[in-house]
C-alpha positions, 0 to 999 in steps of 0.5 A: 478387469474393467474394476481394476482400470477404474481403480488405476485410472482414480489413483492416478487423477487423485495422485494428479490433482495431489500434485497440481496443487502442491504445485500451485499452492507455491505461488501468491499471484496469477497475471492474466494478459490483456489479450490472447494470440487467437483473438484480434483484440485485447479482451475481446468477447471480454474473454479476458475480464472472464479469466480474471473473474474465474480466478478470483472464484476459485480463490487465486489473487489475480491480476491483469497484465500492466496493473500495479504490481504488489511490492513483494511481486515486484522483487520476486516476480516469481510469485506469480504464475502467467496464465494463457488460454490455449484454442484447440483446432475443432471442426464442430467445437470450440475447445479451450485451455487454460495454462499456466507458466512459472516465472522460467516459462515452465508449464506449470498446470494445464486444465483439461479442455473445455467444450462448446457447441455454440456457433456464435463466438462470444457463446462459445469461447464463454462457455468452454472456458468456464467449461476449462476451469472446473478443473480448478473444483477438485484443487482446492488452492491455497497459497503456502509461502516457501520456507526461503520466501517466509525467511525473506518476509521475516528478513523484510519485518526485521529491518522496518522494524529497525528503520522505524526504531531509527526514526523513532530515536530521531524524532526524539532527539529532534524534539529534545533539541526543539525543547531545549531551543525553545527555552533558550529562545525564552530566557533571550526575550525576558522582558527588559525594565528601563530605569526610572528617570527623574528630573528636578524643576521647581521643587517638585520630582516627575518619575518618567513612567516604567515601561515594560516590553512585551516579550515576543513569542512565535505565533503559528502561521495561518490555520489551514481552512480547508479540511483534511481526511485522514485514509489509513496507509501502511505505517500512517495516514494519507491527509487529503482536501476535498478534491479529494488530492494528498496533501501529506503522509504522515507515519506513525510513532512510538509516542501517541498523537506524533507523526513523522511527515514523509517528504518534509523535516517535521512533524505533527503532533496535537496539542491541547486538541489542536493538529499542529505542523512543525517543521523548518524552512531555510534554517526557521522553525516553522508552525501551521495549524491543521484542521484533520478529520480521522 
């Protein structure tokens, strides 16, 4: 008889745990508050930091409440789970659990509860709740994104790519219009031959000497001095000054050593080993020299 509990009790804690982690491994993220409703402050007993280590451990990408969010969590904020930290009445003990509630509020996961016999408070609260989450060891998590979520991605990576092929053709047709503005700048400013004068006296003929102008070409403003460090971002490189400040974002394109400027009408491209910034002010084709270590 005692054989046959043991074995209902172990199909049901193996069919338990099964279905826990099909349940967690639909979401990405866990946002653990700042502070817990039977404490008087936010990460008190640093209880709080506790949680956040804990769930990282166990393989969750955490959060603390009021962080930058991802982008992705931001327009699905159900990806993420809401953890709390739950105190059991106990006369001799402290128990806790740990739950976790989906973007409904709906529970989720419930741990078992973590003991503690420690009087001090900061033993204790420490103690069980490490105790609470050795119920994630037999879990094994691992974020599975749901098929609408994967469509949802690739829907995302669809149209990046398309802005990026949009930009890309502009850049193009930019730079076509900036070659060709050129050379009609070049033919205006041919340099111009003054006819020879020549005047009789005595006899003797004085040629006036030829005078030739020195056709006018736009030279690039003042090179930038200061240095700027290339930091990868997402499609490009952050430029940044010794502060260290940004200065610009530039995107990457289809054509090597040419970025788009975010937030300027230019580019930046190298030429002949040289970073130059092109870009028009109030109508005027604008140039300045960069000086960037990537």
């Amino acid at each position: 008889m005692k054989i046959k509990i043991f074995t209902i009790l172990t199909v049901l804690f193996v069919i338990s745990n099964t279905f826990a982690q099909s349940n967690l491994n639909d979401y990405k993220y866990v946002i653990v508050p700042k502070k817990y409703e039977f404490l008087k402050e936010a990460n008190q007993y640093r209880l709080n930091e506790l949680t956040k280590f804990l769930f990282n451990k166990y393989g969750f990408e955490t959060l603390m409440e009021g962080d930058n969010y991802p982008d992705e969590l931001i327009k699905n904020r159900c990806l993420a789970l809401k953890s709390d930290v739950i105190k059991d009445s106990g006369l001799f003990k402290t128990k806790l659990n740990v739950e976790l509630k989906d973007c409904n509020d709906q529970i989720v996961y419930t741990t078992q509860t973590g003991e503690s016999r420690e009087k001090e408070y900061s033993k204790a609260y420490n103690e069980a709740l490490r105790d609470a989450f050795k119920s994630f060891e037999t879990i094994n998590y691992n974020y599975v994104p749901k098929k609408n979520d994967a469509v949802a991605e690739a829907k995302d990576e669809t149209n990046n790519t398309a802005e990026a092929a949009q930009e890309i053709q502009q850049l193009k047709e930019e730079l076509q219009a900036l070659k060709a503005k050129k050379e009609a700048e070049v033919e205006l400013e041919a340099p111009k031959m003054e006819v020879p004068k020549t005047e009789v006296v005595q006899k003797e003929t004085i040629q006036a000497p030829v005078k030739t102008e020195t056709p006018k070409v736009a030279q690039p403003e003042a090179s930038v001095s200061d240095v700027l460090y290339a930091q990868a971002i997402d499609n490009g490189f952050q430029l940044v000054d010794s502060s260290p400040k940004v200065v610009y974002k530039i995107k990457k394109t289809s054509l090597e050593n040419v970025f788009l400027v975010e937030g300027l009408n230019g580019t930046l491209l190298n030429k002949d080993g040289q970073w130059i910034l092109e870009y028009y002010e109030n109508g005027t084709l604008k140039q300045r020299s960069l000086n960037i270590k990537f």
